[in-house]
C-alpha positions as a printed NumPy array, in Angstrom:
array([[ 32.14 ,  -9.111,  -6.031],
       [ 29.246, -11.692,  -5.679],
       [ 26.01 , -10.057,  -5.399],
       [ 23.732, -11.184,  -2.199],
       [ 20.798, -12.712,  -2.735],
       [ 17.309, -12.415,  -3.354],
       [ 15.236, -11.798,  -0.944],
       [ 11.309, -12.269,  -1.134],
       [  9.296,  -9.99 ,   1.279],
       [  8.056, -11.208,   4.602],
       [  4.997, -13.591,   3.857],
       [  1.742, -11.246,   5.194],
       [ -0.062, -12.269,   7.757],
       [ -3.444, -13.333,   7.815],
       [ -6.119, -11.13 ,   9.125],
       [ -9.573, -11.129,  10.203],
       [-11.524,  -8.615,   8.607],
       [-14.892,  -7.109,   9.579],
       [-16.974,  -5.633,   6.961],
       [-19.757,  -3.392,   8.225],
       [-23.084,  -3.406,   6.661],
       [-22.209,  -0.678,   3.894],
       [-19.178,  -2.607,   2.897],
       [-19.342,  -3.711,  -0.495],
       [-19.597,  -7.672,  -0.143],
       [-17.21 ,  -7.828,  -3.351],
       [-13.995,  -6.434,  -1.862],
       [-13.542,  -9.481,  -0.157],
       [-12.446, -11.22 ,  -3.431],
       [ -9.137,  -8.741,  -3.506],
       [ -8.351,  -9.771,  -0.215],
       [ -6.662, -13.375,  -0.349],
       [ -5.137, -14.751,   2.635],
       [ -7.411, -13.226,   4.677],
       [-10.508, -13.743,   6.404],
       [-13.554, -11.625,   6.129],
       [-16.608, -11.778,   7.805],
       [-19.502,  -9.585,   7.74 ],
       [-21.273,  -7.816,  10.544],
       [-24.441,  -9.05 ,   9.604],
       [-23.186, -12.475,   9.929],
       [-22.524, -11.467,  13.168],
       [-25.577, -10.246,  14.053],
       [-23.93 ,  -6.83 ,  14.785],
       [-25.401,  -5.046,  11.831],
       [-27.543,  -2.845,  13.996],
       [-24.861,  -1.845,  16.201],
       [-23.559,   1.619,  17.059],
       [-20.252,   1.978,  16.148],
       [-18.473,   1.742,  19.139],
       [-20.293,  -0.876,  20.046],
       [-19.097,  -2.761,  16.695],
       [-15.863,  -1.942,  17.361],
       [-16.134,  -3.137,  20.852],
       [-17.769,  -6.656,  19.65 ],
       [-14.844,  -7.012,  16.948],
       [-11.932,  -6.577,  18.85 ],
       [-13.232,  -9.088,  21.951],
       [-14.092, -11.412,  18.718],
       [-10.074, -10.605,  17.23 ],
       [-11.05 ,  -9.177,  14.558],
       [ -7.612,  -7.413,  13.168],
       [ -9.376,  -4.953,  10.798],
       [-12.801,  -2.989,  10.266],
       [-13.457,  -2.109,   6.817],
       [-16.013,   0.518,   6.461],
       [-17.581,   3.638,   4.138],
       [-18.194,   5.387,   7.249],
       [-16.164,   8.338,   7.456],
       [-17.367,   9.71 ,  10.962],
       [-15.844,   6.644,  12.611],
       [-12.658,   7.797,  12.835],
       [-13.577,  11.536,  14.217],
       [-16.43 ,   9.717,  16.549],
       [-14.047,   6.951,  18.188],
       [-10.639,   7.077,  19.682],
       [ -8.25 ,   4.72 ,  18.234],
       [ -5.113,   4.814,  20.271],
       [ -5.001,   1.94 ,  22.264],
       [ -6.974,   0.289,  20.33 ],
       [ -6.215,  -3.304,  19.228],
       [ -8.163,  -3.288,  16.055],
       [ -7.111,  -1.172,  12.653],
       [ -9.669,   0.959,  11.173],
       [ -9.865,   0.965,   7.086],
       [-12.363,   3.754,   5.508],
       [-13.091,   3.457,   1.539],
       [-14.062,   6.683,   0.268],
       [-17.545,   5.532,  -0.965],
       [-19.437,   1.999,  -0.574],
       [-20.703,   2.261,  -4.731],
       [-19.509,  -0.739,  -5.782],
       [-19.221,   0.343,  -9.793],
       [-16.137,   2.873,  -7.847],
       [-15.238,   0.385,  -5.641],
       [-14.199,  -2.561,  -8.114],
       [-12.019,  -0.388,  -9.412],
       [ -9.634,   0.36 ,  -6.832],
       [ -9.549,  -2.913,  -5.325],
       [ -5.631,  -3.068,  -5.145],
       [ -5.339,   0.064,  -2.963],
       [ -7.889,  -1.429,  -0.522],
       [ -6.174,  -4.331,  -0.598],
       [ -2.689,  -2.831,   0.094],
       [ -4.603,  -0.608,   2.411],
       [ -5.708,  -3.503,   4.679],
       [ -2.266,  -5.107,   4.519],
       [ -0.642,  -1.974,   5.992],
       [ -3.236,  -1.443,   8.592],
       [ -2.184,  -2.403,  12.201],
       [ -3.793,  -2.077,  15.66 ],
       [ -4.72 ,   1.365,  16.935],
       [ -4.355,   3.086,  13.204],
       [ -6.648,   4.428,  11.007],
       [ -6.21 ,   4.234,   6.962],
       [ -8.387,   5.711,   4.544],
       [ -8.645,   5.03 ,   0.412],
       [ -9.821,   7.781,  -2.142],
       [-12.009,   6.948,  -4.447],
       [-12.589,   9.636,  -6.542],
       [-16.089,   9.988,  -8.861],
       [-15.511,  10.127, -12.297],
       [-15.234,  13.631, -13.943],
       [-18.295,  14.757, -15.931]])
């Protein structure tokens, strides 16, 4: 019996990704195919967060990534045509090293959801 073929996974789309000002400037590197901007560059750096989240999805932004945990407890999502990614701390020594699950993370996220990644501190 002749065995079907391979079969590569759908290409990913390209996103455009939001970084707020806590967002380590560095994750953007793990993120290829993608494009990142940051909120600063914007000018949106000193905005509250549902204002930034407002601003973002009338500029298309696809995805926020942020360290801010109380985004997704202070802002209702459904409906929302913008993803929401949370890393469990902005240190960038933590950060660098989980790069591939904030990656995959952003891949997964679509509009209206909310995705957050551990990053656990070192044991002492």
């Amino acid at each position: 019996m002749p065995r079907p073929p391979c079969t590569l996974p759908p290409p990913k789309r390209s996103m455009l990704i939001l970084f707020d000002h806590v967002t380590p400037r560095g994750v953007a590197r793990a993120l290829k195919g993608h494009t990142v901007t940051k909120a600063k560059d914007r000018g949106w750096d000193e905005l509250t967060n549902g204002d930034l989240l407002a601003a973002a999805e009338r500029a298309g932004f696809d995805v926020l990534l942020t360290a801010d945990k109380n985004m997704r407890y202070q802002q209702n999502f459904t409906g929302r045509r913008i993803g929401l990614v949370v890393l469990g701390t902005p240190q960038w020594p933590l950060v660098k090293l989980h790069l591939d699950k904030i990656a995959a993370a952003v891949d997964a996220c679509t509009p209206g959801r909310y995705g957050e990644v551990e990053i656990p501190f070192p044991a002492e």
